[in-house]
C-alpha positions as CSV (number, residue, x, y, z in Angstrom):
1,X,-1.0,-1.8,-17.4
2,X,-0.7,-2.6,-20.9
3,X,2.1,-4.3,-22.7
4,X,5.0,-1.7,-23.9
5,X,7.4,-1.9,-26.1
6,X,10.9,-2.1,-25.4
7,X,11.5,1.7,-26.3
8,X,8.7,2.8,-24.4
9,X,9.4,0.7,-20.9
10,X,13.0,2.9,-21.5
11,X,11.3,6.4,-21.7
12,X,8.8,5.2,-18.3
13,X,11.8,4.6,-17.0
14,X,13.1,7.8,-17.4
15,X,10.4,9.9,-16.7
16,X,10.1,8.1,-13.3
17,X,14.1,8.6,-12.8
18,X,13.3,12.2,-13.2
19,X,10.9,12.4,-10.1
20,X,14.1,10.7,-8.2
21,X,16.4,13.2,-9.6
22,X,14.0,16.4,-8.3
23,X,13.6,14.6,-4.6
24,X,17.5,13.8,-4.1
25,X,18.4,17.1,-5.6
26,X,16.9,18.5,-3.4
27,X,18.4,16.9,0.0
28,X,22.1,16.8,-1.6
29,X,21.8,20.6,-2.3
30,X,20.1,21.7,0.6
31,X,22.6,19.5,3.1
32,X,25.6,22.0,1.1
33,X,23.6,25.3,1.7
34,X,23.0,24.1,5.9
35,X,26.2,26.7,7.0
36,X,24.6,29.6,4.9
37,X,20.8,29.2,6.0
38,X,22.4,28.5,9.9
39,X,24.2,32.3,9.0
40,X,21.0,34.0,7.2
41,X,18.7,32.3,9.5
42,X,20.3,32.2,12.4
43,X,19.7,29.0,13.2
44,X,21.4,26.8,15.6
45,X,22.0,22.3,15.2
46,X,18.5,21.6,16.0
47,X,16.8,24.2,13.9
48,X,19.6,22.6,11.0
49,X,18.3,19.3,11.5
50,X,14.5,20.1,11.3
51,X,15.2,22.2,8.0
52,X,15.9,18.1,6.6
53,X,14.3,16.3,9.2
54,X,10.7,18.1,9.0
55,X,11.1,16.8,5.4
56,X,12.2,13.3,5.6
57,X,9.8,12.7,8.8
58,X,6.8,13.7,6.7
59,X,7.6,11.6,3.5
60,X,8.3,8.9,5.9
61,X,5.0,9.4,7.3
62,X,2.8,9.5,4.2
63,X,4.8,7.2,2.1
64,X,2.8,4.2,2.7
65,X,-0.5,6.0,2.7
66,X,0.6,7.5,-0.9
67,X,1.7,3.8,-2.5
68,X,-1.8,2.3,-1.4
69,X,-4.0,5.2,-2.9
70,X,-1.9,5.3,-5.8
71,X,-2.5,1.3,-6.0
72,X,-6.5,2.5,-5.3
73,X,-7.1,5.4,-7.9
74,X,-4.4,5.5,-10.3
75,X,-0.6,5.6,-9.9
76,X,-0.2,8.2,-13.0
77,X,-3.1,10.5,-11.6
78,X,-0.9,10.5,-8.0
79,X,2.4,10.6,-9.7
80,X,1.5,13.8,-11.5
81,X,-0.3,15.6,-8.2
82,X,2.9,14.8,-6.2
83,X,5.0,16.4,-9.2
84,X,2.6,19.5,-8.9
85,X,2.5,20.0,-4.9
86,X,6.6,19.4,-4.6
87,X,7.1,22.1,-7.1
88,X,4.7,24.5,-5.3
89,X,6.2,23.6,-2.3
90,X,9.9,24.6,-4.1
91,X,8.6,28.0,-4.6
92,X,7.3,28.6,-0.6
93,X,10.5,28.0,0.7
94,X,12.9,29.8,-2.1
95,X,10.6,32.9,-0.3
96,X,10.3,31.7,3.1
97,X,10.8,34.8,5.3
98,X,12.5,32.9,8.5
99,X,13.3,29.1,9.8
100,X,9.9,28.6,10.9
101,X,8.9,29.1,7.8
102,X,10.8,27.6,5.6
103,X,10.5,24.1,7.9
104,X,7.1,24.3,7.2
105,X,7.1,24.4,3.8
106,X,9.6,21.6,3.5
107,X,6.6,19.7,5.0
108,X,4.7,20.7,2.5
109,X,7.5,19.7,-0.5
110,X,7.8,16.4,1.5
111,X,3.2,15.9,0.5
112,X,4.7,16.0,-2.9
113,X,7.5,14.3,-2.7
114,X,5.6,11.4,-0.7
115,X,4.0,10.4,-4.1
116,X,7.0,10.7,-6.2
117,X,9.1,8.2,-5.3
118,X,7.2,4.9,-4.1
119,X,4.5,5.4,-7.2
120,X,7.3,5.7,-9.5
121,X,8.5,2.7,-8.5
122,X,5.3,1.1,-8.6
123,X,5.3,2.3,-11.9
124,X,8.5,1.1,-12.9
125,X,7.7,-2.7,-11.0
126,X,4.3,-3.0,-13.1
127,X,6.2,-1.6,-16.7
128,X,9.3,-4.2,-15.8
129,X,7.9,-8.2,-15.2
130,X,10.8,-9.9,-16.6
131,X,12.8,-9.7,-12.7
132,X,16.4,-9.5,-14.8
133,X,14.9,-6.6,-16.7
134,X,13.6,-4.8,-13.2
135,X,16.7,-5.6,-11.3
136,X,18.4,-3.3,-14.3
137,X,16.4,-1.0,-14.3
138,X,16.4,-0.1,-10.5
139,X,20.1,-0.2,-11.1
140,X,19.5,2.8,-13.3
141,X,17.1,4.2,-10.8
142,X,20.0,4.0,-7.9
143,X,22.2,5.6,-10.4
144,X,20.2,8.8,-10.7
145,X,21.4,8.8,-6.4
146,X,24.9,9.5,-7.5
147,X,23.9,11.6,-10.3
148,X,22.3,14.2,-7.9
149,X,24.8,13.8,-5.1
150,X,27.7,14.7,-7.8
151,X,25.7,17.2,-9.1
152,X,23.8,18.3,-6.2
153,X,26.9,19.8,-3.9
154,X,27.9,21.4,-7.1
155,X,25.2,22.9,-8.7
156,X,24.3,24.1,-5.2
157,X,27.4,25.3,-4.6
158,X,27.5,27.3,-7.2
159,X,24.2,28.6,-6.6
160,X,24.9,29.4,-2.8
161,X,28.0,31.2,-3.8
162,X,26.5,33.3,-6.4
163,X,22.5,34.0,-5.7
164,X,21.7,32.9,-2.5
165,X,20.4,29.8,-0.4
166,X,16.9,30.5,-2.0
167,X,18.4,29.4,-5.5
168,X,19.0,25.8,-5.0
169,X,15.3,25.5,-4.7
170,X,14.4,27.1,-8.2
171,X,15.9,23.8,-10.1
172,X,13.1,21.5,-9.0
173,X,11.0,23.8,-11.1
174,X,12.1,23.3,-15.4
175,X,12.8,19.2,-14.2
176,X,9.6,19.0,-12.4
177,X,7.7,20.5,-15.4
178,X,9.4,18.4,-17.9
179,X,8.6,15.2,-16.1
180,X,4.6,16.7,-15.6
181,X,4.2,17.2,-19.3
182,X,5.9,14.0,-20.4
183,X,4.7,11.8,-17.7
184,X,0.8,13.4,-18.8
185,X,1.8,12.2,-22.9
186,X,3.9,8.7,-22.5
187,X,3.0,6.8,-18.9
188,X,0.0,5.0,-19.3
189,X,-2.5,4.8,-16.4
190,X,-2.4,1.8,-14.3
191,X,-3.9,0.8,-10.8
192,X,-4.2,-2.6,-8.2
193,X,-7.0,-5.0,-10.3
194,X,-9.2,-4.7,-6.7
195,X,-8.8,-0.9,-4.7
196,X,-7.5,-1.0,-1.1
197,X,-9.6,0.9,1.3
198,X,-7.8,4.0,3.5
199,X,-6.7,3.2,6.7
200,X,-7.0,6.8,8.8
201,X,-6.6,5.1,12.0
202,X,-3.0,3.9,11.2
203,X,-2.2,6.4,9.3
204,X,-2.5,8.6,12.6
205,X,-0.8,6.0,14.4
206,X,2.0,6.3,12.2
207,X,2.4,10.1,12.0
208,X,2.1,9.9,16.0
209,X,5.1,7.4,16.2
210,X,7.2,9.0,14.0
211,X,7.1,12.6,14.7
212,X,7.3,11.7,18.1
213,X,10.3,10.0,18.1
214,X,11.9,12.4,16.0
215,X,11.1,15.7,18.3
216,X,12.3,13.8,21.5
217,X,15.8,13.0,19.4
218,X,16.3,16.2,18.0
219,X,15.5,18.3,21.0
220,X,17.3,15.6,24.1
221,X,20.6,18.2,23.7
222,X,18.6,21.1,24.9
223,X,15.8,19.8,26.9
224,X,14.9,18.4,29.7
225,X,14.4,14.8,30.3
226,X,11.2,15.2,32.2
227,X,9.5,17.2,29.5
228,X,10.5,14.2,27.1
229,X,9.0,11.5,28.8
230,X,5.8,12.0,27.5
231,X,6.7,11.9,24.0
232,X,8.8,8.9,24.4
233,X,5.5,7.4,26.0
234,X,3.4,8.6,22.6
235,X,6.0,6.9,20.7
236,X,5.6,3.4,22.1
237,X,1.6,3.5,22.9
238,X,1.4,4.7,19.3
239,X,3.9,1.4,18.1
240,X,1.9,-1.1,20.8
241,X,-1.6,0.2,18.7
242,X,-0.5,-0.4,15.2
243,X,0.6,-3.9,16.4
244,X,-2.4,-4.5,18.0
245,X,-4.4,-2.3,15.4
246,X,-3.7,-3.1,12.2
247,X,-3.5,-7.3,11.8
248,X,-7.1,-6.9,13.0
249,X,-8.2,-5.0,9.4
250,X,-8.7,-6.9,6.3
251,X,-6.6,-4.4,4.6
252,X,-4.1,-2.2,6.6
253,X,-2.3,0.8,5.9
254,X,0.9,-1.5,7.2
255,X,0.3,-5.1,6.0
256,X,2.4,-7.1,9.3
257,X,2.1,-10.2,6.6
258,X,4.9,-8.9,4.3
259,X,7.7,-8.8,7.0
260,X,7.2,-12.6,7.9
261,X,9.1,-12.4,4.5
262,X,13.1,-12.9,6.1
263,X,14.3,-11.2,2.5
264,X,11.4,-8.1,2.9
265,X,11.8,-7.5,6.4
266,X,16.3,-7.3,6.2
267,X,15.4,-4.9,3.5
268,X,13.5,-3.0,5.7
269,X,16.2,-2.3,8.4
270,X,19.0,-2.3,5.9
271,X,17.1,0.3,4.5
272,X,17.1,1.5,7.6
273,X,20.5,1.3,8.9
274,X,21.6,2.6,5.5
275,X,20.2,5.6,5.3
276,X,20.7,6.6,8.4
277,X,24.5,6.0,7.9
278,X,24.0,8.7,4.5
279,X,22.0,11.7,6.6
280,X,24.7,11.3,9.1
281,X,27.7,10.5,7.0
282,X,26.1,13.9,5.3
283,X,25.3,16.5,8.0
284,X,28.6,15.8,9.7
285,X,30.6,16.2,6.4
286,X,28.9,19.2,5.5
287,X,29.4,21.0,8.9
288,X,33.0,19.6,9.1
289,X,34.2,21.1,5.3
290,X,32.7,24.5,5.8
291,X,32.6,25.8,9.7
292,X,36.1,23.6,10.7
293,X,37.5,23.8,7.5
294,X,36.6,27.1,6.7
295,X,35.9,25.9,2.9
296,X,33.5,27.7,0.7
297,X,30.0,26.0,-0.6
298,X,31.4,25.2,-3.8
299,X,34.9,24.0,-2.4
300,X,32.7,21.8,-0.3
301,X,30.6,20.6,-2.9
302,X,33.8,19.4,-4.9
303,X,35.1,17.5,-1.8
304,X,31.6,15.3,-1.9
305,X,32.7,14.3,-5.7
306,X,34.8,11.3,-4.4
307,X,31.4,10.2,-2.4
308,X,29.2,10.9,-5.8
309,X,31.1,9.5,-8.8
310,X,31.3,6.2,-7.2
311,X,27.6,6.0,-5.9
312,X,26.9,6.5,-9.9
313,X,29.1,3.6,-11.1
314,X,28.5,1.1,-9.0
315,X,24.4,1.6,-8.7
316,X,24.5,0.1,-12.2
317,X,26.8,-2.4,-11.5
318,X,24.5,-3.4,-8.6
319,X,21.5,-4.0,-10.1
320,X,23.6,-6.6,-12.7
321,X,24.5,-8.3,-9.9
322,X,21.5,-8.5,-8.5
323,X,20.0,-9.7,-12.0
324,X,22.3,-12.2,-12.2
325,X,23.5,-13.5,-9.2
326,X,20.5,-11.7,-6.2
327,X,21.1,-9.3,-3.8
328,X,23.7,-10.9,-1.1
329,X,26.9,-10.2,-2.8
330,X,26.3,-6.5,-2.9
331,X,24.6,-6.4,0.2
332,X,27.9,-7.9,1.7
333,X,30.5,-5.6,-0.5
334,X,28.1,-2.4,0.8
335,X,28.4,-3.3,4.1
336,X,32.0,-4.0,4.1
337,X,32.6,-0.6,2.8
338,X,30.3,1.3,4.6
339,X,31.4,-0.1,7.7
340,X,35.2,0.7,6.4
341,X,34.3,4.2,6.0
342,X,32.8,5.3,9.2
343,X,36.0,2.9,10.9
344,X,38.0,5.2,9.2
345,X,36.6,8.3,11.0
346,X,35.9,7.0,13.9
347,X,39.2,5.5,14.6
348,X,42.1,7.4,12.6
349,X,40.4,10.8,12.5
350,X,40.1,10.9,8.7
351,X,39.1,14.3,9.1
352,X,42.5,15.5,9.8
353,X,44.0,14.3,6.8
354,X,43.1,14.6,3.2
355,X,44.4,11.4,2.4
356,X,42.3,9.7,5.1
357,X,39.2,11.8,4.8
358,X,39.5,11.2,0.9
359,X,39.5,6.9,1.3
360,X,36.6,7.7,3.7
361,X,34.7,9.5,1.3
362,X,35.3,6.9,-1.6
363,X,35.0,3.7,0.4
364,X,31.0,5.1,1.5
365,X,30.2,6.1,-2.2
366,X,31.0,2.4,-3.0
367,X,29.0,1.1,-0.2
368,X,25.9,3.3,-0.8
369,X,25.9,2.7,-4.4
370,X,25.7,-1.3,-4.0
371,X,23.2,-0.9,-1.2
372,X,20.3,1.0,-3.1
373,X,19.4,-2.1,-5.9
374,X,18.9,-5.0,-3.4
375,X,16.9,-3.0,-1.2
376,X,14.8,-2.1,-3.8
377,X,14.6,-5.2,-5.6
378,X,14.1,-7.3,-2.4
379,X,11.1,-5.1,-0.8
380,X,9.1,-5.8,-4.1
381,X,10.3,-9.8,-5.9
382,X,8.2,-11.7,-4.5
383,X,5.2,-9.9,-3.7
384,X,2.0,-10.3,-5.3
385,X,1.3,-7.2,-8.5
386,X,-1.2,-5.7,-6.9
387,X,0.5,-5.0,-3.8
388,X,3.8,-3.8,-5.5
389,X,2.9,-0.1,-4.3
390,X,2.3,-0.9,-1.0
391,X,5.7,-3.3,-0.7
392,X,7.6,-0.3,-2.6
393,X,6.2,2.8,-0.1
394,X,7.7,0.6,3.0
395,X,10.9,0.1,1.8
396,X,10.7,3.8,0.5
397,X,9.3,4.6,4.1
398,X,12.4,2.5,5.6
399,X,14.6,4.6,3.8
400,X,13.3,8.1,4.7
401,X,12.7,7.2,8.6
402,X,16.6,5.8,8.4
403,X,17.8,9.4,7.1
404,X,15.2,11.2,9.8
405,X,16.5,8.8,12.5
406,X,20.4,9.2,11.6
407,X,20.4,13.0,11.1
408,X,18.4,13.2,14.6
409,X,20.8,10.8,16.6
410,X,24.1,11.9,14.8
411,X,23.0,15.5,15.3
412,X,22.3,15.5,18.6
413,X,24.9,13.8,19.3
414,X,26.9,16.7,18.1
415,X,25.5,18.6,19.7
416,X,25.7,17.2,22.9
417,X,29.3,16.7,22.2
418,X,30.1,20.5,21.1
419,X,28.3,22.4,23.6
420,X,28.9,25.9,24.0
421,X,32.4,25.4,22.4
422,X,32.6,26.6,18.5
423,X,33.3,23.6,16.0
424,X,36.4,24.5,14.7
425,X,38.2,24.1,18.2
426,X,35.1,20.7,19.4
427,X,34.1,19.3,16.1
428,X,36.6,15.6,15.5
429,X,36.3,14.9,19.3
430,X,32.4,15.7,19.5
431,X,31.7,13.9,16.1
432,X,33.5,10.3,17.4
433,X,30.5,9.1,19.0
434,X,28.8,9.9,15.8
435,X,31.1,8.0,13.7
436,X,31.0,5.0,15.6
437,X,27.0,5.1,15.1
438,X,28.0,5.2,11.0
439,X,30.1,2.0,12.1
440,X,26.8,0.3,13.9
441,X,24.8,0.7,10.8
442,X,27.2,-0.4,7.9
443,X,28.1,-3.4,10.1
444,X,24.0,-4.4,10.3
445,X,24.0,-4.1,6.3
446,X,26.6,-6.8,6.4
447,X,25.4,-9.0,8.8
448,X,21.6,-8.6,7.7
449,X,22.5,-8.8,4.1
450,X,24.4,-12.3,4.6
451,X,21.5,-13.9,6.7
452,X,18.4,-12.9,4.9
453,X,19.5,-13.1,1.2
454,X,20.2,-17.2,1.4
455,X,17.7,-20.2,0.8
456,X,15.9,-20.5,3.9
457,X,15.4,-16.6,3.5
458,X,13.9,-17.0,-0.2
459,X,11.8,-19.9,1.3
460,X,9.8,-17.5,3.7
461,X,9.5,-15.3,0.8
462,X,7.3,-17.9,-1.1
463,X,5.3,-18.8,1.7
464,X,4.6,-15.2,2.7
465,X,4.2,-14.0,-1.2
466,X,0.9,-17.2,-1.0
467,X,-0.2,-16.2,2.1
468,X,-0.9,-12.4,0.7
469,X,-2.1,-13.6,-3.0
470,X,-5.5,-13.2,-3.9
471,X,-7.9,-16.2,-3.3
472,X,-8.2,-16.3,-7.2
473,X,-4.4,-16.5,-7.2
474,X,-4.2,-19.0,-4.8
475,X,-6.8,-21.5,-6.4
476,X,-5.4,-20.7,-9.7
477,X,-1.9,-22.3,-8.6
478,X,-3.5,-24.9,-7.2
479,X,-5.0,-26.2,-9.8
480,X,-2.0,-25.6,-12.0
481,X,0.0,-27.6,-9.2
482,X,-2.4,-30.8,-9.5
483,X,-2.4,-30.7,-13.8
């Protein structure tokens, strides 16, 4: 990629923000509009948590597979295809015609959406070199989070209450245009120096692992354990292959190399554990405010503005931090709060209390804003250039899987927990176990963010970041090392 000037890194930037913007849009209005499809759609917990779940679990599933042919062929060329396909995949489900339906073409918003986000940031790693410069602008990146989950609950809440469910999918459209046409004038094209080859055979494998873990989750409440076994037994045959599989291909869809990294491979499951903790701090919320509460979209979409506004202010303030001082301090402050929050639920009930349930809210919009930059940052310092797509897609991946994996546990959890009772009269008891699952994952972004952000951490990230350079690479810092 060529050298741009200052001005022009900024308008890359936000062009690339915008494809974040569509994507979490998207999730933060559609998690608002869940009581009014369940209504229209008739649609009980499980067919709630496919309508995100089929999403997430396909993004999760291609993300890694998009970053490396991005790397291969182009990164604007993919960029703009995924902008294409997610808005087609907009229009299918503002008509689907009944649940099946519109899970399927969530799946196929997800093809889109899977080369979005990780070639964006690709983008965004190859435009920014100075690591001060890219730690600031990921900042701004996690900041577009909190922009869409203030104005996501309200812009969908306003368009539940007025058109319809269908509406909140019409505003990926005049966004996703604008960022086609401006990403086609201002991004130049850039690709990896030496083109990775596919990797169907994992790509399978990963598909396989995933989806299978995420049906048997979803659908324990309601089914037997017998007719689960089999896909818990697809799940781990499918895990024992890829680590079996891919360390024997010179280049795998899932380089193993990267997570003898200590720094890439906390990222991962703070990633992880993370996002989980935000699909289920979300679908419980959401369920809570409007069928216990009895609180309109809208109202509901206000009551999320004490989660949003500080996810936007402290993103920012993360990635200086992370500039300037690296990742642990926010790590640590993200998981203290985080952890606070789902205590707070867990153990006093917040829900029965405004005061309460609004500290919980505010305390996890701290946490999740601080939590976005180091991940980021973390999954791709280090790494050799040409690999940057393929380090970003797994911490993208780790990120989508963790909001599949907690909206599948926490949900079916619930709905273990509700049964045939309605939610107003089950919902606080049902949800405990659920809360206490939010606690689990905020306390392993503390803990993993204090042990895998210190020197002996970094030190595994220099050996790792040699062991994957290019031979040329390698012999060139040799040489520099004996002059």
């Amino acid at each position: 990629m060529p050298e741009l000037s200052p001005r022009r890194r900024m308008l890359v930037l936000a062009i690339c923000c915008m494809s974040l913007l569509i994507v979490s849009l998207d999730n933060t209005v559609l998690n608002v509009a869940l009581p009014s499809m369940q209504q229209d759609l008739h649609a009980g917990t499980s067919g709630l948590q496919w309508t995100i779940d089929a999403y997430t679990l396909v993004l999760a599933s291609l993300l890694m597979l998009a970053g490396s042919t991005a790397d291969r062929i182009g990164r604007k060329r993919v960029f703009m295809a995924g902008l294409v396909v997610f808005m087609l995949g907009s229009v299918l489900c503002s008509l689907a015609p009944n649940l099946e339906a519109l899970v399927a073409f969530r799946m196929v918003q997800a093809v889109g959406g899977s080369m979005l986000n990780p070639v964006a940031m690709s983008i965004i790693t190859n435009t920014f070199t100075d690591p001060r410069e890219r730690a600031r602008a990921i900042g701004a990146w996690g900041a577009v989070v909190g922009i869409s989950m203030a104005a996501g609950p309200l812009v969908g809440g306003l368009l539940v209450e007025s058109v319809g469910w269908r509406s909140i999918f019409w505003i990926n459209l005049p966004v996703g245009l604008a960022a086609l046409l401006l990403t086609l004038r201002f991004v130049p094209e850039s690709r990896a120096p030496r083109a990775r080859r596919p990797d169907p055979v994992g790509q399978v494998l990963v598909i396989a692992l995933f989806g299978s873990l995420t049906y048997a989750i979803i659908e324990a409440p309601s089914t037997a354990l017998t007719s689960l076994a089999p896909l818990v037994v697809l799940a781990l045959a499918a895990l024992a292959a890829l680590l079996l599989y891919e360390p024997r291909r010179a280049e795998p869809l899932i380089d193993l190399r990267f997570f003898r990294s200590a720094p890439f491979s906390g990222a991962t499951v703070i990633a992880v554990s993370a996002f989980a903790a935000l699909g289920g701090f979300l679908f419980l919320s959401t369920l809570y405010l409007q069928n216990v509460r009895g609180l309109t979209a809208l109202e509901a979409g206000l009551w999320m503005l004490p989660m949003a506004v500080p996810t936007f202010l402290c993103a920012p303030l993360s990635g200086r931090l992370v500039g300037t001082r690296g990742p642990r301090l926010s790590l640590v402050i993200a998981g203290l709060a985080m952890t606070a929050s789902a205590v707070l639920f867990a153990v006093f009930e917040a829900e029965t209390s405004n005061v309460t349930l609004f500290a919980g809210y505010v305390l996890f919009g701290v946490g999740f804003g601080f939590v976005n930059a180091p991940i980021t940052n973390t999954a791709v310092s280090g790494m050799p250039r040409a690999q940057a797509g393929v380090a970003a897609a797994v911490a993208s991946t780790s990120r989508q899987l963790g909001q599949t994996l907690g909206v599948a546990v926490v949900g079916a959890v619930l709905a273990s927990g509700v049964g045939s009772a309605s939610y107003r009269e089950a919902f606080v008891s049902a949800a405990r176990p659920g809360w206490w699952i939010l606690v689990a994952c905020g306390f392993a972004v503390l803990v993993l963010g204090a042990v895998t952000s210190g020197r002996w951490a970094r030190g595994t990230a220099e050996r790792t970041a040699g062991r994957l350079a290019s031979p040329e690479v390698r012999d060139a810092a040799v040489t520099a090392e004996r002059a």
